[in-house]
Each structure stands twice: as structure tokens, then as C-alpha cells.
Backbone as CSV, one residue per row, in Angstrom:
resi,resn,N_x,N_y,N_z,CA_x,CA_y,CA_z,C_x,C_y,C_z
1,UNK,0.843,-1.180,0.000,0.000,0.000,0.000,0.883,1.235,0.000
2,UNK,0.675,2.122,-1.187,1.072,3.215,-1.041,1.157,4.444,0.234
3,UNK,1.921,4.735,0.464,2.003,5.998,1.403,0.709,7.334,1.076
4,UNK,-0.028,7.772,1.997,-0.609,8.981,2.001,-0.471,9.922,2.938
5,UNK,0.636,10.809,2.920,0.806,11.993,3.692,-0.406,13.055,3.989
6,UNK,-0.952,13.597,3.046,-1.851,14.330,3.564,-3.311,14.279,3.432
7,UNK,-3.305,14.566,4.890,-4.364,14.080,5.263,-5.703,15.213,4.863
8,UNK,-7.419,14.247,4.376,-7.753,15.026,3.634,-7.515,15.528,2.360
9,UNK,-6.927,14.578,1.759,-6.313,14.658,0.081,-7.465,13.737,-0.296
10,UNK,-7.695,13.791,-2.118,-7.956,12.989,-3.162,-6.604,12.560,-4.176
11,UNK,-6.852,11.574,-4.009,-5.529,10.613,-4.464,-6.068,10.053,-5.790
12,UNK,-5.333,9.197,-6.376,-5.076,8.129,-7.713,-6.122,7.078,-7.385
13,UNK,-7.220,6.748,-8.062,-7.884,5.615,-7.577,-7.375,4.391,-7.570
14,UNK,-6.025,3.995,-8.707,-5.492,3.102,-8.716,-4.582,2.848,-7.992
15,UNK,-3.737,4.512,-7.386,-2.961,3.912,-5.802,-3.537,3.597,-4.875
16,UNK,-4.519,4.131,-4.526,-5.282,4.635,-2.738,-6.011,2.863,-3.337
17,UNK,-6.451,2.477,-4.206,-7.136,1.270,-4.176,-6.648,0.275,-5.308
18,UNK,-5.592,-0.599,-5.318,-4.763,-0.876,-6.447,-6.019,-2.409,-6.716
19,UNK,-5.772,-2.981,-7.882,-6.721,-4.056,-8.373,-8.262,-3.608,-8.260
20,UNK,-8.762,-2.729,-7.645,-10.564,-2.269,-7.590,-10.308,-1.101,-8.576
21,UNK,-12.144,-1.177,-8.696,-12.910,-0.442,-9.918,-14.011,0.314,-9.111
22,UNK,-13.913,1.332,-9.074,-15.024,2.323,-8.491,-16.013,3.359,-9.273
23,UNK,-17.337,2.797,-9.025,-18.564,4.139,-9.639,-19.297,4.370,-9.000
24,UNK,-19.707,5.386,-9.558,-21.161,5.985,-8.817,-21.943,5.970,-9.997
25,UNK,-23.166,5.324,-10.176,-24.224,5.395,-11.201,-23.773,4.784,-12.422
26,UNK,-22.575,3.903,-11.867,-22.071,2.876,-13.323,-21.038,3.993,-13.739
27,UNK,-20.260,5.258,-13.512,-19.328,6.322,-13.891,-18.334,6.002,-13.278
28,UNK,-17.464,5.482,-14.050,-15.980,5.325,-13.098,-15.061,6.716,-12.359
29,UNK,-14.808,6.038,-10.995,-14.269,7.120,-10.463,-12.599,7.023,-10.747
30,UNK,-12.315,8.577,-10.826,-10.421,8.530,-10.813,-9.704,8.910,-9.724
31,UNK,-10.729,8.902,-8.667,-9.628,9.474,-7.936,-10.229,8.926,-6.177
32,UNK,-9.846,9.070,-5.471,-10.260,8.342,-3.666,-10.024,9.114,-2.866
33,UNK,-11.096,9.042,-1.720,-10.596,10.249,-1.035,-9.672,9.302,0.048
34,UNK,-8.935,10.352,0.962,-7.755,9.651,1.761,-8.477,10.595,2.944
35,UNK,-8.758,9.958,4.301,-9.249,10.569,5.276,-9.631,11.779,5.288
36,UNK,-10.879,11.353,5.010,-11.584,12.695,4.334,-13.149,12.387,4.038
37,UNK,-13.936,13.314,4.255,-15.289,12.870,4.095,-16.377,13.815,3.704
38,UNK,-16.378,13.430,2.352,-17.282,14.491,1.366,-19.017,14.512,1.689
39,UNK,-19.937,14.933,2.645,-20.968,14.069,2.637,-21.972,14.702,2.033
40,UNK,-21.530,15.672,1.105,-22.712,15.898,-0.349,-22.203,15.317,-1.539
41,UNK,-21.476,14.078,-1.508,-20.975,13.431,-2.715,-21.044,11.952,-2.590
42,UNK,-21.089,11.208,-3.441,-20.793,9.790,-3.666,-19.174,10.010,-3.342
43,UNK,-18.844,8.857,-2.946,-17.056,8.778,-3.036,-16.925,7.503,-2.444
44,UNK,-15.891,6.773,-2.642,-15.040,5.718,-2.234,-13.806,6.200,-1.764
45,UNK,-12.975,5.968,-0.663,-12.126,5.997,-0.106,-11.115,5.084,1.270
46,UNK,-9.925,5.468,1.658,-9.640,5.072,3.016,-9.335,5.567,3.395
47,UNK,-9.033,4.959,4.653,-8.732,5.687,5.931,-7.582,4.807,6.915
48,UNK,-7.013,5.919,7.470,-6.045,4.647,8.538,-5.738,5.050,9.467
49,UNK,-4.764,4.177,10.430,-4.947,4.558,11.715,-4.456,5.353,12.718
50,UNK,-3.829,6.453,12.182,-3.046,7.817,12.535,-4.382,9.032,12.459
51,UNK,-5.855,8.667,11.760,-6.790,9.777,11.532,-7.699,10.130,12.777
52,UNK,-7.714,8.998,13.246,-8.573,9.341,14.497,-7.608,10.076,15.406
53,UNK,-6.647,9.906,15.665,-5.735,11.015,16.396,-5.711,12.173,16.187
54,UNK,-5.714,12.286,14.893,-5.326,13.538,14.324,-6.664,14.454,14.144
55,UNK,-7.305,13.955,13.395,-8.981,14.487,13.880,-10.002,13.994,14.278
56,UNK,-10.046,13.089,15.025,-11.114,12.290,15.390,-12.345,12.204,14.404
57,UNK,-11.611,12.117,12.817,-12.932,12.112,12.006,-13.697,10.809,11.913
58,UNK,-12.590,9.978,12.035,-13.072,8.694,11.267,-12.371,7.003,12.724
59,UNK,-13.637,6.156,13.141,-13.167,5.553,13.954,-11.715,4.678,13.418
60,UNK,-10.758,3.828,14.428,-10.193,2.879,13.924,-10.373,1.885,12.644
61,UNK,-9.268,1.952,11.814,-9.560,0.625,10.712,-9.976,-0.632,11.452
62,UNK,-10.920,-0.855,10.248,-11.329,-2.848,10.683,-10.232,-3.939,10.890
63,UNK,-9.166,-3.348,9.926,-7.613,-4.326,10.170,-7.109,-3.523,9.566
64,UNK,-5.733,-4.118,10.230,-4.169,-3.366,9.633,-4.368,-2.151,9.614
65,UNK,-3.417,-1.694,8.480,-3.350,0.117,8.753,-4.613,0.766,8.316
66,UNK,-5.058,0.136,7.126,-5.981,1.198,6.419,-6.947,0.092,5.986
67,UNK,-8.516,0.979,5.849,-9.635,0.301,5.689,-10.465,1.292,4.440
68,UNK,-10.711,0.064,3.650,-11.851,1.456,2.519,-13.281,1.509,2.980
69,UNK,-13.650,2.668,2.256,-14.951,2.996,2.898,-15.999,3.680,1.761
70,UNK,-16.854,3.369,1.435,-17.927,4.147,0.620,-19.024,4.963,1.280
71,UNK,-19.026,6.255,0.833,-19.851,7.122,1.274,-20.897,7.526,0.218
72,UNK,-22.247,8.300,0.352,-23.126,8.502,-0.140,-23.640,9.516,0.150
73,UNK,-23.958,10.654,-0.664,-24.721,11.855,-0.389,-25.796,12.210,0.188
74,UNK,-26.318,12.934,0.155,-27.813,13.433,0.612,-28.530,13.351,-0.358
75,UNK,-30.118,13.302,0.339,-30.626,13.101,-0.718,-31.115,14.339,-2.579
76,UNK,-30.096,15.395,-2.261,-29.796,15.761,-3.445,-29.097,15.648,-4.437
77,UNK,-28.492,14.533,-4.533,-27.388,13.769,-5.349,-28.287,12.039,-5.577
78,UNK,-27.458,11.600,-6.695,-27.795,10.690,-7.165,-27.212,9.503,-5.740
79,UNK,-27.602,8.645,-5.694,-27.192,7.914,-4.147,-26.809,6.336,-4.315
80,UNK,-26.010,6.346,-4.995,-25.886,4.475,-5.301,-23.810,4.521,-5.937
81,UNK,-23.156,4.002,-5.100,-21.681,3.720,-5.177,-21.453,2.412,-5.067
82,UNK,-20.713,1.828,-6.213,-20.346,0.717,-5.987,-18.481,0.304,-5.759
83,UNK,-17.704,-0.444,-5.046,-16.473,-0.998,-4.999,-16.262,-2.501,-6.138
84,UNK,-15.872,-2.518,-6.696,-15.927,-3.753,-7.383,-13.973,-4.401,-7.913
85,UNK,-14.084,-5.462,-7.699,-13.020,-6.226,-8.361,-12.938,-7.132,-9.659
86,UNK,-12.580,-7.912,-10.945,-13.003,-8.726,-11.402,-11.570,-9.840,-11.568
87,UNK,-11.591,-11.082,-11.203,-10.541,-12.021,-11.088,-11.440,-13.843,-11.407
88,UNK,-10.263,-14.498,-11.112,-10.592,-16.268,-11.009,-11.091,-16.091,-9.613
89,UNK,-12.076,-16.581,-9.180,-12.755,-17.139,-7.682,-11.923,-18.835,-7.389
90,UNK,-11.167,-18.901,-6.558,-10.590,-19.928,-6.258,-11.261,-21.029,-6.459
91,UNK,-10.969,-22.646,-7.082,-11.452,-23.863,-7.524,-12.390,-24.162,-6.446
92,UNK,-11.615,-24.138,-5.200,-11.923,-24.620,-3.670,-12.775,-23.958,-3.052
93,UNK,-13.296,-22.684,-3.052,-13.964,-21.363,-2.978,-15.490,-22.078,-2.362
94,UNK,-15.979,-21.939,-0.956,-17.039,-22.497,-1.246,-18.088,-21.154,-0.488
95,UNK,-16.924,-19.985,0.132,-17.910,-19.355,0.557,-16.716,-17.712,0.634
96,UNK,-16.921,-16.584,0.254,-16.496,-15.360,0.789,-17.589,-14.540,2.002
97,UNK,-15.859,-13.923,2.537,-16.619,-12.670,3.941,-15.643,-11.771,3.755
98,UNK,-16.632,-11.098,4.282,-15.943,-9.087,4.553,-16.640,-9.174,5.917
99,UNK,-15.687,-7.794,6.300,-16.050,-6.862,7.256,-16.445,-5.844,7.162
100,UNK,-17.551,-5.169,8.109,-18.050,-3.605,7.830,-18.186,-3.271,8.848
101,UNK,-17.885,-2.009,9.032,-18.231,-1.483,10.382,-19.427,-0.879,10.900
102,UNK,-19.962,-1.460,11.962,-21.066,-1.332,12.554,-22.143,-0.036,12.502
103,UNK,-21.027,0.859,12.590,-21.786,2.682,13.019,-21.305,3.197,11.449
104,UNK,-22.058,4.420,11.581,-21.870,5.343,10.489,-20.333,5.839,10.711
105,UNK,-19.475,6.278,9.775,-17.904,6.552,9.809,-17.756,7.979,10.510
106,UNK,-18.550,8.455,10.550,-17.989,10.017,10.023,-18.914,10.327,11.650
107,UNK,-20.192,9.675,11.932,-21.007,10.591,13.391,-20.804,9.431,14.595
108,UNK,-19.672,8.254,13.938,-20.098,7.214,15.259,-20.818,6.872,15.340
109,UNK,-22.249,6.525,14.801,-23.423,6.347,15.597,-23.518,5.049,14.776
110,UNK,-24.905,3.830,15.610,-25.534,2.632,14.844,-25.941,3.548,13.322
111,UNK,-25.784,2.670,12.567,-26.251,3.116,11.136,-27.792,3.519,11.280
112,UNK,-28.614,4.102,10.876,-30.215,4.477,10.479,-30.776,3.751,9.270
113,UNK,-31.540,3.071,9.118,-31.788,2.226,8.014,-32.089,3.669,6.976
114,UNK,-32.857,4.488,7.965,-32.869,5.623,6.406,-31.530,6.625,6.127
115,UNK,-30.545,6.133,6.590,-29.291,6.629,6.071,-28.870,5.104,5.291
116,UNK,-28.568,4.258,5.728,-27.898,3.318,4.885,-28.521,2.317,3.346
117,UNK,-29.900,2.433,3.715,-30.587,1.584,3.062,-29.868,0.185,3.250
118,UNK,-29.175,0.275,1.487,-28.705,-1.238,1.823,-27.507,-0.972,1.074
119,UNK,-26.357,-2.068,1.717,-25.464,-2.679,1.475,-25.264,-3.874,0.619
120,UNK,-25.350,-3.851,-0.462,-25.416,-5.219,-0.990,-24.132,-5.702,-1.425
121,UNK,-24.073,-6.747,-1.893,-23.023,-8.057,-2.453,-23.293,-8.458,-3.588
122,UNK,-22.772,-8.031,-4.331,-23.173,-8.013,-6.242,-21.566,-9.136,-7.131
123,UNK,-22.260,-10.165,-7.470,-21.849,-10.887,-8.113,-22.299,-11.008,-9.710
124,UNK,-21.208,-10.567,-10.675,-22.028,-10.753,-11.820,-23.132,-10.008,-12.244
125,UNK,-23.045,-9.102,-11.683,-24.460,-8.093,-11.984,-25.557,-8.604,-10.730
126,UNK,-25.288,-9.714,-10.188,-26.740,-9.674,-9.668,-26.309,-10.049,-8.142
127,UNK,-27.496,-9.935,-7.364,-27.079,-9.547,-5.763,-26.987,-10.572,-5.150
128,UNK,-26.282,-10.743,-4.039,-25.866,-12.087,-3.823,-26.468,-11.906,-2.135
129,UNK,-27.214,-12.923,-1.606,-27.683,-12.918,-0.083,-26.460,-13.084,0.847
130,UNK,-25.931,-12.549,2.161,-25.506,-12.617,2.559,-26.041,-12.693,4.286
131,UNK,-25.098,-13.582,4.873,-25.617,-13.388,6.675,-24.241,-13.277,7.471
132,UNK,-24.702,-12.608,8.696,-23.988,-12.666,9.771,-23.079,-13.294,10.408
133,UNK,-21.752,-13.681,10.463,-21.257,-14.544,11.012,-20.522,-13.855,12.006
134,UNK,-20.031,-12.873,12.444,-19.103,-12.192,14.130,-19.874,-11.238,14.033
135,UNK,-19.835,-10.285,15.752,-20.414,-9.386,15.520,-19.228,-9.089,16.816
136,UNK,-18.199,-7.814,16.395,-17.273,-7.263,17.702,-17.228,-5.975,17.667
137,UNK,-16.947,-5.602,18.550,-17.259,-3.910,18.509,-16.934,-3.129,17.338
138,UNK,-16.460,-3.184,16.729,-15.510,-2.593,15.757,-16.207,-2.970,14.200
139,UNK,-16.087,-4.158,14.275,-16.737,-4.464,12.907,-17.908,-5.986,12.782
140,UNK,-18.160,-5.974,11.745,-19.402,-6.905,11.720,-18.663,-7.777,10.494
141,UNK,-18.968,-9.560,10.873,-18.231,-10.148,9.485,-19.175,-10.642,9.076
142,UNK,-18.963,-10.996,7.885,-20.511,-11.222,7.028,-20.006,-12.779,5.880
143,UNK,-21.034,-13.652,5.911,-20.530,-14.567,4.717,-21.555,-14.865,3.888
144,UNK,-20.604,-15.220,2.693,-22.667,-15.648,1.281,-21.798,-17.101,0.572
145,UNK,-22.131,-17.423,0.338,-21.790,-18.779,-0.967,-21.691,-18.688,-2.037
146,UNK,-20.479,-18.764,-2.429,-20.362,-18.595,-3.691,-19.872,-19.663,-4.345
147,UNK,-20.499,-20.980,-3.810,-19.808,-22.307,-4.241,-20.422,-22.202,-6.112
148,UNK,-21.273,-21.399,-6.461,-21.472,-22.061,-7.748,-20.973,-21.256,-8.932
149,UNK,-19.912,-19.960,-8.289,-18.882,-19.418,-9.342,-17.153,-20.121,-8.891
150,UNK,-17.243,-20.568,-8.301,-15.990,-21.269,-8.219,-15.149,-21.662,-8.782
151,UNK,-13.625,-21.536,-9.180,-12.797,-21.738,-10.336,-13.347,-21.294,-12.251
152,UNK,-13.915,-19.796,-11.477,-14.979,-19.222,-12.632,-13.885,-17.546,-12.606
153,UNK,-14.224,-17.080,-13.574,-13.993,-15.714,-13.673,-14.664,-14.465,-13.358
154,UNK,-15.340,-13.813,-12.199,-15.845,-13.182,-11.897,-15.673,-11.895,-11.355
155,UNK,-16.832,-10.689,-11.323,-16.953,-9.542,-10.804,-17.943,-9.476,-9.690
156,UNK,-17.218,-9.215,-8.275,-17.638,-8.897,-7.222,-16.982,-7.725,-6.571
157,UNK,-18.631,-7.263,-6.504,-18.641,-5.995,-5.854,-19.692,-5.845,-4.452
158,UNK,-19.876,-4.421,-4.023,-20.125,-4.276,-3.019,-20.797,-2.755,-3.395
159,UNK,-21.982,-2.580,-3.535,-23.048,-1.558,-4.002,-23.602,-0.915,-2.353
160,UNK,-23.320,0.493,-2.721,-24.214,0.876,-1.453,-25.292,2.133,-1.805
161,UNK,-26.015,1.694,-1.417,-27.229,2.728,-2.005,-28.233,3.277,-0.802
162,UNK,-29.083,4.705,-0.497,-29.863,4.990,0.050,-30.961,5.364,-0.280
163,UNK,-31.890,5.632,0.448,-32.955,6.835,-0.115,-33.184,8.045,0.632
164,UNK,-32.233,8.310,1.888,-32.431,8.855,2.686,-31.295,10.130,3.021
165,UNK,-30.637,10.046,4.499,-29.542,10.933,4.326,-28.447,10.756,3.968
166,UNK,-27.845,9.663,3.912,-26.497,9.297,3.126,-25.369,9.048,4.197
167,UNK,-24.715,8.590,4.254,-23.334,8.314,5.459,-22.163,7.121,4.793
168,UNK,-21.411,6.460,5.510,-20.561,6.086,5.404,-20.279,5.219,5.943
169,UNK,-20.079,3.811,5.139,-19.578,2.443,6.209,-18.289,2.068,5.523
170,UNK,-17.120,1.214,6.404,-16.020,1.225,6.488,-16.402,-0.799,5.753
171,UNK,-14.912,-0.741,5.035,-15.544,-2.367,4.110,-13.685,-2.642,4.033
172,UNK,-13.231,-3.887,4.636,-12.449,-4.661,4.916,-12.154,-6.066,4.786
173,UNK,-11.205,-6.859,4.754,-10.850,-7.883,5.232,-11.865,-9.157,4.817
174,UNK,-11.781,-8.706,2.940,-12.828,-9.658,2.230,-11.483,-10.746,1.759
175,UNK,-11.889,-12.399,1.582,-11.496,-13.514,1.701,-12.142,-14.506,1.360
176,UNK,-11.406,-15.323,0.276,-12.906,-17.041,0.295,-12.291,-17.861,1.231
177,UNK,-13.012,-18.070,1.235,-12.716,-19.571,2.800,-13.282,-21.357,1.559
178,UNK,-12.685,-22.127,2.571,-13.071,-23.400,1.617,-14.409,-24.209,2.557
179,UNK,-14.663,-23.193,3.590,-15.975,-24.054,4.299,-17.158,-23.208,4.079
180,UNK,-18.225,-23.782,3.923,-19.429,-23.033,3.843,-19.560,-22.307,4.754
181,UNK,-20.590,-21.434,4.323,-21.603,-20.540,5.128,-23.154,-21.130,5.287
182,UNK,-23.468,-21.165,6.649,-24.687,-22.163,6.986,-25.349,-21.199,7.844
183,UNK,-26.443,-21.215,7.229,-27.581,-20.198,7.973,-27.970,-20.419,8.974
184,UNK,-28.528,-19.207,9.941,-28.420,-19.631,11.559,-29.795,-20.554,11.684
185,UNK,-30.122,-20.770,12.671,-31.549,-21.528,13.345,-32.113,-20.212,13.825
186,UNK,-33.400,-20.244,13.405,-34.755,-19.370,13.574,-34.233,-18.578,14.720
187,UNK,-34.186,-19.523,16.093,-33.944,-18.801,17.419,-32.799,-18.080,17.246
188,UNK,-31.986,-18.074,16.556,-30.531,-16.829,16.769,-30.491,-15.582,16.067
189,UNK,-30.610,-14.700,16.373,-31.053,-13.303,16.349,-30.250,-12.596,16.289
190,UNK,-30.388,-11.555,15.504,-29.451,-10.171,15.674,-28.434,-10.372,15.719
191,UNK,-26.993,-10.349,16.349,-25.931,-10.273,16.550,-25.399,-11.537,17.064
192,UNK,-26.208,-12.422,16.843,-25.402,-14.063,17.534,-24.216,-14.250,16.219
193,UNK,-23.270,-15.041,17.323,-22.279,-15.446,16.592,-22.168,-16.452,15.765
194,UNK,-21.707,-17.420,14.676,-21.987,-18.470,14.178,-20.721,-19.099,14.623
195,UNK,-20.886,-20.483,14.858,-20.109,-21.266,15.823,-18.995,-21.770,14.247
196,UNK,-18.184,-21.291,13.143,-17.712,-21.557,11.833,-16.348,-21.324,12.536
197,UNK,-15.629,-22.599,11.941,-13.620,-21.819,11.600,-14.314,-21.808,10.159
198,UNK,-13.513,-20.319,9.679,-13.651,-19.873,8.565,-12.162,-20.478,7.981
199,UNK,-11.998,-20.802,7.423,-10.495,-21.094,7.132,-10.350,-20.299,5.466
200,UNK,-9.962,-18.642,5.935,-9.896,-17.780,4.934,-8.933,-17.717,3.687
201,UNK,-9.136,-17.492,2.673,-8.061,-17.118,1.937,-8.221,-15.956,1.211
202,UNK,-6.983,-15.245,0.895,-7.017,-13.836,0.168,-7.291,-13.804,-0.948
203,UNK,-7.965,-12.526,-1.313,-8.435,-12.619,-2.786,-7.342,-12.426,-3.824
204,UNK,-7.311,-14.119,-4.599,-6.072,-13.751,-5.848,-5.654,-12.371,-6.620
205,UNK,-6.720,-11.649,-7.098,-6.622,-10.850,-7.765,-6.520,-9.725,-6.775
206,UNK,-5.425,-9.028,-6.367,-5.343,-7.663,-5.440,-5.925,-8.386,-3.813
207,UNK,-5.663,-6.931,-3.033,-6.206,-7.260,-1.571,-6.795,-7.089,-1.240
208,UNK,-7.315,-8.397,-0.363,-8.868,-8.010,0.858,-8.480,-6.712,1.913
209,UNK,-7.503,-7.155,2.472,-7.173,-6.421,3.522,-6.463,-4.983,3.122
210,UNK,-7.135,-3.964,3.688,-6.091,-2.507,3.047,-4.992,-2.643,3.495
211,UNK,-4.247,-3.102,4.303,-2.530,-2.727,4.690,-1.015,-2.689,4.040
């Protein structure tokens, strides 16, 4: 990972995020913001872990030094950003997870469903279900199945869209693992943990992890 000295810069989309593809409304972006937070704009960016010191804008990364993050405007702007990669999905591949962070980036707070809407998991153009698997202060890990693109060539992304006021969640420490993802039992709710060794691997094409 490239170096970013100043803080509150727009950078190279291909340094600040090397192997990803970033749009807003299907428009590729050129450039990322670097701790910094536009919130009358679509933007993709990171952040790392010298910013909260320095201005308490943005909480701790999900891992390592630096974590990306997609933000979304108000509702006077168009409101839909996507992160996307396209590579081979490992032979063995029977399930990917990310991390996101729990609260909005920029106010701390639990997300508002009418700030976040939704977060989705876009495979191939089309949306992929995902559930819960950790839930720790910091971040939330999430897994879906992707046993039936496996040793396939694919585009996965990560779409965030609102209808409301717009904010910012922090997106990390994505990985296929070779064990499934198994949906909870009725009775486990909200934030239960799933009892899984994930036994992760990094994504071939570029990194899960920002560091």
C-alpha cells in the first residue's frame, strides 16, 4: 500500500485502491478520497490509523493500517456507489466474507436504516444474499456462498445505495474460505455469533485487507 501523507487529500484511484474499480451510477471514479469525508458526494475511499488522532474524524480501521470505505450523499445527489473487483474465484472457494463497520464513519453512531438503506453483495451483476457470522465492537463479518462461481472468472462488488440521508460504512478484510456458510436456526437473532472456523483465503486478484 502506497504511502498517504496528507491528510484530507484525493488521491489516484489506482494507488489509494490498487486491483478495484469504483462508480457511482455505473461512472468510473479517478480518484479516492484519503481521510476525508465528502458528505454531499458519492465517493469511495480510506482511511487509517493515525486519523482518528489527528482528527477524530473517522473511527479505527477494521484491520491493519488502512480500511476502505464508501460514502453517499444526501438526498440531493444521485445515491448508489459501488467498490468492485473482477478475477478467477478460487477452484476450492465455497464461501467469501468481509467486514463492515457497525456505526456510520464520520457521526459514530448505529447506522439508520434511512441513512444506509442497503449494502449489498453483487456478483455478476446480480445480488448475492448474505448473513452474519461475528459481531465485535468494531466491525461486523458477514458470509454468502459462492460455491457455484468457483474456479470461474468473476466480478464482485459491493453496491451501497440509500434513499435517505447518506453516510458512510467502512468495508475490509474480504477472503474465500473453503468451508461453507450455513444459515443460523430461527432462534438466533441479531448479533449471535456463528459457531464456523472460517479457514480464509485472500483474494487472488489484489487485496482483501487494506494494509
Amino acid at each position: 500500500m502506497a504511502s498517504f501523507p496528507m491528510t484530507g487529500s484525493l488521491q489516484s484511484f489506482s494507488a489509494a485502491l490498487p486491483f478495484w474499480q469504483g462508480t457511482t451510477n455505473g461512472v468510473p471514479l479517478s480518484t479516492a478520497l484519503y481521510a476525508t469525508s465528502y458528505l454531499d458526494e458519492n465517493q469511495i475511499g480510506i482511511y487509517d490509523s493515525s486519523v482518528q488522532s489527528r482528527l477524530n474524524l473517522f473511527p479505527p480501521p477494521i484491520s491493519g493500517q488502512y480500511s476502505a470505505f464508501l460514502e453517499v450523499g444526501g438526498p440531493w445527489h444521485p445515491r448508489q456507489i459501488e467498490l468492485a473487483q473482477t478475477g478467477i474465484v478460487p477452484s476450492d472457494a465455497k464461501s467469501i466474507q468481509f467486514a463492515t463497520t457497525p456505526y456510520d464513519l464520520v457521526n459514530h453512531d448505529i447506522p439508520r436504516p434511512e441513512v444506509f438503506g442497503q449494502l449489498s453483495l453483487v456478483v455478476n451483476g446480480r445480488s448475492l444474499p448474505y448473513i452474519l457470522l461475528e459481531a465485535e465492537s468494531n466491525f461486523l463479518l458477514w458470509g454468502a456462498d459462492i460455491s457455484s462461481i468457483a474456479g470461474t472468472t468473476a466480478t464482485i462488488g459491493w453496491n451501497l445505495q440509500t434513499t435517505g440521508l447518506g453516510g458512510a460504512i467502512g468495508l475490509d478484510d474480504i477472503s474465500f474460505s473453503t468451508e461453507a456458510v450455513v444459515a443460523p436456526e430461527p432462534s438466533v437473532l441479531g448479533l449471535s455469533v456463528l459457531g464456523l472456523v472460517l479457514l480464509a483465503r485472500r483474494l487472488r486478484y489484489g487485496q482483501g485487507r487494506l494494509d
